[in-house]
Every structure is written in C-alpha cells, then in structure tokens.
C-alpha positions in Angstrom: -7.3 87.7 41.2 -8.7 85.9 37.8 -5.3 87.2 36.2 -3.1 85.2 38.9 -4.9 82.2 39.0 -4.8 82.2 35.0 -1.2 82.9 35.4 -0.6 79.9 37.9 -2.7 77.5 35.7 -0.5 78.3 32.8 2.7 78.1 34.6 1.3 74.4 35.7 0.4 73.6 32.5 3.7 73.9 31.5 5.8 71.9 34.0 3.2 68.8 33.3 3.4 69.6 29.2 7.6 69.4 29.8 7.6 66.6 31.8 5.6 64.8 29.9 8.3 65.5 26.6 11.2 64.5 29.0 9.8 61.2 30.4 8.7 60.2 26.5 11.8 61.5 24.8 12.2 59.1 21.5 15.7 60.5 21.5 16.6 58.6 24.7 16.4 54.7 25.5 13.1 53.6 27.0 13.2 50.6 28.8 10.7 47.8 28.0 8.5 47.8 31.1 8.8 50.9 33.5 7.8 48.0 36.8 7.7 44.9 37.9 5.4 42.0 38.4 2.7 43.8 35.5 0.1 40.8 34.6 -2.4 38.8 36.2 -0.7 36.6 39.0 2.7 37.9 37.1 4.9 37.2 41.1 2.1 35.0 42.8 3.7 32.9 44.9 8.0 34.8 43.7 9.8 33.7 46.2 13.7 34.7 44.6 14.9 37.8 43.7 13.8 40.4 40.8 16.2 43.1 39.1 14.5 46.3 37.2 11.5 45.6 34.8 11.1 41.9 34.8 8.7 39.4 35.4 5.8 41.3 33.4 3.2 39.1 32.0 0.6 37.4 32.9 1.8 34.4 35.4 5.2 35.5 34.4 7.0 34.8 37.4 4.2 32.7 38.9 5.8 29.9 41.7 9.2 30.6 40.3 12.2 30.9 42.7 14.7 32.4 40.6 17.4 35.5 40.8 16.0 37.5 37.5 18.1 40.2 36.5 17.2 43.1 35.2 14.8 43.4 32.0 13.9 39.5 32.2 11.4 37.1 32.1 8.6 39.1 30.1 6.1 37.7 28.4 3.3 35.5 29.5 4.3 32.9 31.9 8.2 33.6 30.8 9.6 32.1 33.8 6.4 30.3 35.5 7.7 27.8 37.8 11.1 28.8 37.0 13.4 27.1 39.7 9.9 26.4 41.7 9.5 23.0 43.7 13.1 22.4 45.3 15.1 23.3 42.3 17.7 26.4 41.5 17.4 28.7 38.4 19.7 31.9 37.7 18.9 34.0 34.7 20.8 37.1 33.7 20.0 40.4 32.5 17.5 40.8 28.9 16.7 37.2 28.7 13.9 34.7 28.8 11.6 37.6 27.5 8.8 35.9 25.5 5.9 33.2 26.4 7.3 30.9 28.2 10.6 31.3 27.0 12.2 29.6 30.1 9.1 28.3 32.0 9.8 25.5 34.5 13.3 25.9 33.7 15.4 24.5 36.6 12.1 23.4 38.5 11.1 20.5 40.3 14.6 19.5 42.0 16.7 20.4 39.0 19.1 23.9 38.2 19.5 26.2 35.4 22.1 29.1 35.0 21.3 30.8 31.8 23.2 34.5 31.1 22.9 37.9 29.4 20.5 38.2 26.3 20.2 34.7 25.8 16.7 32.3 25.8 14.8 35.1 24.3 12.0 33.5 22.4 8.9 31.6 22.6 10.0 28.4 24.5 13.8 29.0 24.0 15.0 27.5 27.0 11.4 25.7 28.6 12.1 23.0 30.8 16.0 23.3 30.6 17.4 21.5 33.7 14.2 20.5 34.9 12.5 17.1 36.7 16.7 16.7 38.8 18.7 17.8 35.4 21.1 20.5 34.8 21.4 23.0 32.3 24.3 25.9 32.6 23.6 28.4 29.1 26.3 31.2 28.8 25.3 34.6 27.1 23.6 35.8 23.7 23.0 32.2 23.6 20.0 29.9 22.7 17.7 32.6 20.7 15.6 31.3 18.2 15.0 34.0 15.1 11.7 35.9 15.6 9.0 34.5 15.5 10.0 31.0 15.8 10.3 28.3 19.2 12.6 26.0 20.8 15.9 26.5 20.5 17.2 25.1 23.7 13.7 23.8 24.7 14.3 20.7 27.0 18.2 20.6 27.1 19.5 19.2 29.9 16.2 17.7 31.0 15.6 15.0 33.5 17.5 13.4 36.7 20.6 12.2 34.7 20.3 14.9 31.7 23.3 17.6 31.4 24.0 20.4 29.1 26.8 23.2 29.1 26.0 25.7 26.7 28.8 28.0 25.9 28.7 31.8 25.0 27.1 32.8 20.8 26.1 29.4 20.5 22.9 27.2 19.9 21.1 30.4 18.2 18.4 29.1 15.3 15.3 26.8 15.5 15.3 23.7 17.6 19.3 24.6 17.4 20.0 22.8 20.6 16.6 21.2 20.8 17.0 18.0 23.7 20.3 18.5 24.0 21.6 16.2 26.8 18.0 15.0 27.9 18.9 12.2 29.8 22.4 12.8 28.9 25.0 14.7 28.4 26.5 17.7 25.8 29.3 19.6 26.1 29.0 22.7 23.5 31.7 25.5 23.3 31.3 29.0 22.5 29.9 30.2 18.8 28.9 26.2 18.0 25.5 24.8 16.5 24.2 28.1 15.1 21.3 26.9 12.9 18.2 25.1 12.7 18.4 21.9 14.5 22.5 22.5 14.1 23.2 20.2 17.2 19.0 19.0 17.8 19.2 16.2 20.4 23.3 16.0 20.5 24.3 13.8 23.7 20.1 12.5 24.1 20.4 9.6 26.2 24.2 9.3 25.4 27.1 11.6 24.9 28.2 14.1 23.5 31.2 17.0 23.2 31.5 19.6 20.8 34.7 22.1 20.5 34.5 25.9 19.8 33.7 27.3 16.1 32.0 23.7 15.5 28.9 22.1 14.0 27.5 25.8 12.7 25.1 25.1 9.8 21.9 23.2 9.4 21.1 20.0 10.9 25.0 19.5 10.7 25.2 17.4 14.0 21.8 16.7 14.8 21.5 13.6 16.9 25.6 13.5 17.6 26.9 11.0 20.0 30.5 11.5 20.3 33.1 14.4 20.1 33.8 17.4 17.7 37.0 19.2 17.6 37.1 23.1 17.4 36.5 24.0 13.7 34.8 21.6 12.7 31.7 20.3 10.7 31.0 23.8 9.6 28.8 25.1 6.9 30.7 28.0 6.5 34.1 28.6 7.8 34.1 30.7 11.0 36.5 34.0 11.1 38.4 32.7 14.0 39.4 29.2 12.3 40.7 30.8 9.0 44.4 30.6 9.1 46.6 33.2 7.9 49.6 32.4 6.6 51.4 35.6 7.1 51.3 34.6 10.1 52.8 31.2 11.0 51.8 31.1 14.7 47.9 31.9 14.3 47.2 28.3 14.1 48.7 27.8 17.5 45.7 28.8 19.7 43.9 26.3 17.7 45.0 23.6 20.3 47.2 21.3 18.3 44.5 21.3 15.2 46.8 22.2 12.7 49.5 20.2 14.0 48.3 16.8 13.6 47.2 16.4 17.4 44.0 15.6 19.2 42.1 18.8 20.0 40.8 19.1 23.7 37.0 19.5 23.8 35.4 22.2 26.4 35.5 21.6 30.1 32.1 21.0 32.0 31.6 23.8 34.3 29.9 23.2 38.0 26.2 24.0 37.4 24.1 25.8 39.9 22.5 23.3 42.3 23.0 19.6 42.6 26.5 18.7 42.1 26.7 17.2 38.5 29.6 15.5 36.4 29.3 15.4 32.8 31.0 12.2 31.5 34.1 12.3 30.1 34.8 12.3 25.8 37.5 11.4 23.8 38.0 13.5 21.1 38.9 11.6 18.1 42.6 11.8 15.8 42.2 14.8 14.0 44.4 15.1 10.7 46.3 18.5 9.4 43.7 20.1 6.6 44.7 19.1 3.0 45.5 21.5 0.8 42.6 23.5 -0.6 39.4 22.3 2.0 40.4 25.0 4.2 40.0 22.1 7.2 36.6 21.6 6.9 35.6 18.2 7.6 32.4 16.4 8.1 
C-alpha cells in the first residue's frame, strides 16, 4: 500500500512539475498580464467593453466607458475616466499601456479614437478629445521614447479643439503636444516624428500637414497654416526620394513635382459628436531645384 501511494504522489508530482514548464515556457510569447481588471479599483465603476489583459493597474480603468482592445490600458490609472461623463473613447489593441497614458481621454462630453500600439507612454495621449473636443489617432502613433511623457498629451482638447492624427506619426516627446486644443490640425501618416516636431500646431487656429512632413525637431512647432507632403523634413523620408530611373515615381506625390498645389489629408468623422475640421489652403508649391532634393523649410 506505501509503494502505490508513493507511486501516485510521484506520478502527480510530475503532471504539476510539466505543467508548470509548459505554462512558463521562455520559448513561447507570454502575454503581459494573464487577467483583467488587476489593481486597486482597476474597473470600478467600467461601464464599456474590455478585450484580453487590459485595464490592469491601479484605477486603471476607473469611471472610463471605453471599448479597450486587447492588451490595453495598463499601467496605473492608464485609461481613468477614459470616455467617462457623456463622452465616447475607442482604443485599439497594445496601446495606452503606461500611467496614465490616455487618462480622461475622450471624457467629459468629448470622443477619442486612438488605434493599434499607439499612446504607449506616460501621458501619451491624456486628455486627448476631452472637456466636448475630438481627437481621432491612427496606429503605431503618438509614443513617446521610453521613459519620457506627452507626446499627444492634450491634442484635440476642449469644445471647439480637433486633431486627426494619421498612422507612424507624432512619435517623440511633446511631438504633437496641444495639437488642435481649441483648434484644429490635420496631420498625415509618418509626419512630426520628433521632439516637439509639430508641439501646439493648429492651437487656437489652424493647421494642415501633408504625409512624409515636418519630421525633425521642433520643425513645425506652433504651425498655423498648411504643409504639403514632403516637406520641412530633417531628413528626407524613403517614400519622397525620387528615382529617376523611374520617371513616373513622382506621380503619386500629388502634383509636388509638377509645379502644382499638393492636397493636404482629409479630416475623417471622429467618434462621437459630429465635428468639422476647417478647411486649409495649401500654399504654391515649386518643382525642387536641382541638388536640395525638395526639401524646403
């Protein structure tokens, strides 16, 4: 009898000691959090809906009304408030994870829309859209370098504030810092990458920025009025670089290299009240001269 129950202890021993090596594998992806709602009043008061391993933290999700995706909103108080008192907030999947990385974002009558891996650091995207304004920030956009704060913080802020944030843009400290608080900015995809690249573009006034534009440092901080694509860069972008091997590359550039006035990005309709981003002109843009590789500032 004593031999058995040795037996059956070893034998249960074993299943634990492999499961164990299975569910801590190094060799295979672990996710961040293995739940939901891990903190001290992390959901009080969640009314909106939660993907997989979010909203961890203390007051992480606290009186926030949002749709988190999946493997969002961690850190403390990441997305307190978020969407809370009458307003609309819609975050995607790996972002607003740090404190408050997106707190009160879209609260108190206003909307956010923010998208994959974007707002991902301390602050990043607090108080976008918030107090009646609008903020719509596309993905792997708005992330501050570790470590540091605000790159989106306030954009979009306040009853007639408005910011569209395109896709690989506003990434560095304070990059897009009071962007369109009380106001408006327009900003295309992989534009105002740096620190304080486009900080408070469009406050209290207007602003438009192209695609592939204002990347460098403090390049078009406080910008009222338009920027073509390719433009007022530090450095060149890839997709602007022209190719002369091939004559027609140019030609998805929108009339750039042809002498013509290029069109700045559409507005897109923000989640929650119905908001109109005022038109800009875009300014006369001449053909590059020879050797400045179009760069203009």
């Amino acid at each position: 009898m004593q031999s058995t129950r040795t037996v059956v202890v070893l034998v249960l021993a074993s299943l634990v000691a492999f499961a164990l090596f299975v569910a801590t594998d190094a060799s295979k992806p672990q996710p961040a959090f293995a739940a939901n709602c891990q903190g001290v009043d992390a959901c009080t008061g969640f009314t909106g809906t939660m993907g997989a391993n979010s909203c961890n933290g203390d007051r992480a999700c606290y009186q926030s009304d949002a749709d988190v995706g999946d493997n969002s909103c961690n850190g403390n108080e990441a997305c307190v408030e978020t969407g809370g008192s009458g307003g609309e907030a819609t975050i995607g999947d790996r972002s607003c994870n740090d404190g408050s990385a997106c707190s009160y974002a879209g609260g108190d009558g206003g909307s956010v829309r923010i998208g994959d891996d974007s707002c991902n650091g301390g602050l990043d995207c607090d108080s976008a859209g918030w107090d009646g304004g609008s903020a719509i920030i596309g993905d792997r956009s708005c992330n501050s370098p570790p470590g540091e704060t605000y790159a989106c913080e306030y954009a979009g802020m306040r009853e007639t504030g408005f910011a569209d944030i395109g896709d690989d843009s506003c990434n560095g400290i304070e990059a897009c810092f009071d962007t369109g608080e009380e106001g408006s900015s327009i900003i295309g995809n992989n534009s105002c990458n740096g620190d304080e690249a486009c900080s408070e573009a469009g406050l209290e006034g207007e602003s438009a920025i192209g695609d592939n534009s204002c990347n460098g440092d403090d390049i078009c901080a406080n910008l009222q009025g338009a920027v073509g694509n390719c433009m007022r860069n530090t450095d060149i972008p890839q997709a602007c670089i022209v190719d002369e091997r091939r004559p027609n590359i140019g030609a998805g550039l929108s009339g750039l290299f042809a002498g013509q006035p290029t069109p700045l990005p559409t507005a897109r309709t923000a989640t929650g009240p119905a908001t109109s981003a005022p038109a800009a002109t875009a300014p006369s843009i001449s053909p590059p001269r020879t050797g400045d590789g179009g760069l203009a500032r």
